[in-house]
C-alpha angles and dihedrals in degrees: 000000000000111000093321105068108181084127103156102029123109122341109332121149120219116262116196102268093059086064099038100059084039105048086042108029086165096059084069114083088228106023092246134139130192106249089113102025115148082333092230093159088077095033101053092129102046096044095052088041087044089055094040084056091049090057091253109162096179133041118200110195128151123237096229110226103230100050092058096041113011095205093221144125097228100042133072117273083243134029098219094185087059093034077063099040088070088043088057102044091046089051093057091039081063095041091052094041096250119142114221118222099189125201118208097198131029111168093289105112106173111265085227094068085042097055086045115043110357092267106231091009077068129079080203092074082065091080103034083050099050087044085049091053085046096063095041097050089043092051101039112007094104086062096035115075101170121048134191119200093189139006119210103346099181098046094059090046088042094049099026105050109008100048107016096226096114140051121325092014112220134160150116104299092226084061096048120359090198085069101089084180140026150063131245104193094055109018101066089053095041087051090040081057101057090036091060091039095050087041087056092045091052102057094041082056094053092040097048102040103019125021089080103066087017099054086200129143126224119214149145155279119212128168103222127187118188106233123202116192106251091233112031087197098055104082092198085062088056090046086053093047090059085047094047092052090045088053090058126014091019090053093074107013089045090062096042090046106044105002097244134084120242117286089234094061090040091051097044102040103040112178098357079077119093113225120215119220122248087256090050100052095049086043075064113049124113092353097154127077087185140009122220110207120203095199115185118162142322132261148189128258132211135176111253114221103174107060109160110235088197090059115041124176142154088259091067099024086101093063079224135105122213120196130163085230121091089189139350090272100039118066125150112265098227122041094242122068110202101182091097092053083082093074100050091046091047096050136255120323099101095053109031135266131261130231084242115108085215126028105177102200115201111194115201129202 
């Protein structure tokens, strides 16, 4: 999966999203699966020398878990071709004068773990996860400088387990019939809760046993929208923008900054809400040397009035809808609205500002 294929050699085990494509091939706009992908595995050479020719001087790629440790019963604790494989690749990144940023997790939890425990749904992945980034700090860290524990949280909860469109698939079946399990008011919160917690257990581990003789940083990766509320006079709509924002960049910076999740979401979601511990919490603070932000557009913001008690989910959780529309006549001409990028590139008045005295923000596009 992901750029490299390679899906079925050696000794790879199956993430989720390989059985996923492959069990529901319709719930893929175009049927197709990643075994081949970009097929990266067999152009090593001609990708990195194809970057080197295009002035990159970073290369941000993920280490996909189950190539590096199948998870599974018939198949060896470690996959040395593919072990090599990353040497090999990191060795030419240095010889062509490309930094690697490297994510840990992208989306792709082993189907093994899903199969045996729920995966995220599970505090059991915390363990299996630390002992993954162990390896993989241990292996690689004196070559690897900038580390990403996860990549996206919300989009694959979003997707995953509130909407059913992604890998694995879960949800309530009135939101999508094609979910045969699941359940959208209580499972995104439940996976959000073990990200953050195997995210904070990563970078205690690096910090603890390996940022003195690496001299490496652990950070972050959050998608981020800007929202405007659709009528600036209506101060419902600029309530819903700081809960839209809560719902999505607060959800995660707000627990690796302060401990704590935002008040909108605590007083909103009540007990569907899971509470961290006060070692936890403080497990949690200021676990980040760097956040990555994936921007993408703005949008409007309005206050949501007719949220169904009966049928609760993350997507309404907010109590705010977001649209790229500001009427029925007016819609943006392209997709993408830009005009938010401007507070993320300026800095951070329009979000909020850490207790750090530095917060180095890498946006990625």
């Amino acid at each position: 999966m992901k750029v490299e294929g390679a899906a079925n050699q050696y000794c790879r085990g199956p993430s989720i999203w390989d059985r996923f494509a492959h069990e529901f091939p319709e719930r893929i706009a175009d049927g197709s699966n990643g075994d081949v992908a970009l097929d990266h595995y067999h152009r090593l050479e001609e990708d990195i020398v194809r970057m080197k020719y295009m002035n990159l001087d970073a290369y941000r790629f993920s280490i996909s878990w189950t190539r590096i440790i199948p998870c599974e019963q018939n198949r060896p604790s470690i996959c040395v071709p593919f072990f090599f494989f990353f040497w090999v690749e990191l060795d030419f990144l240095q010889f062509v004068g490309l930094e690697p940023y490297v994510t840990i997790w992208h989306w792709d939890t082993p189907q093994a773990l899903e199969a045996e425990y729920g995966g995220f749904l599970s505090r059991n992945i915390l363990k299996d996860f630390e002992d993954y980034c162990d390896f993989l700090f241990k292996e690689y860290g004196h070559r690897i400088k900038r580390w990403i524990t996860l990549n996206e949280p919300m989009v694959h909860i979003q997707r995953g387990y509130d909407e059913g469109l992604f890998a694995p698939g879960r949800c309530s079946v009135w939101v999508n019939r094609a979910c045969v399990a699941g359940d959208s008011a209580t499972e995104p919160y439940i996976v959000a809760h073990n990200l953050l917690l195997a995210h904070a257990a990563a970078y205690r581990l690096y910090e603890t046993k390996y940022k003195a003789e690496q001299q490496g940083v652990v950070g972050i990766t959050l998608v981020t929208f800007m929202y405007l509320p659709y009528d600036s006079n209506s101060t419902a709509d600029i309530d819903a923008v700081q809960r839209s924002l809560d719902f999505n960049y607060g959800w995660f910076l707000d627990p690796i900054t302060f401990g704590r999740y935002p008040r909108n979401m605590v007083n909103l979601l009540g007990s569907r809400l899971p509470t961290f511990t006060q070692q936890e919490s403080d497990m949690l603070k200021n676990t980040y040397d760097f956040i990555g932000l994936n921007y993408y557009t703005t949008y409007y913001s309005k206050n949501n009035t007719n949220v169904d008690p009966l049928h609760l989910r993350f997507g309404s959780d907010s109590h705010a809808i977001t649209t790229r529309t500001y009427s029925e006549f007016v819609t943006a001409s392209n997709r993408w609205v830009p005009s938010g990028s401007f507070c993320i590139l300026t800095g951070s008045d329009c979000f909020w500002s850490t207790p750090k005295t530095h917060m180095e923000i890498t946006i990625f596009t």
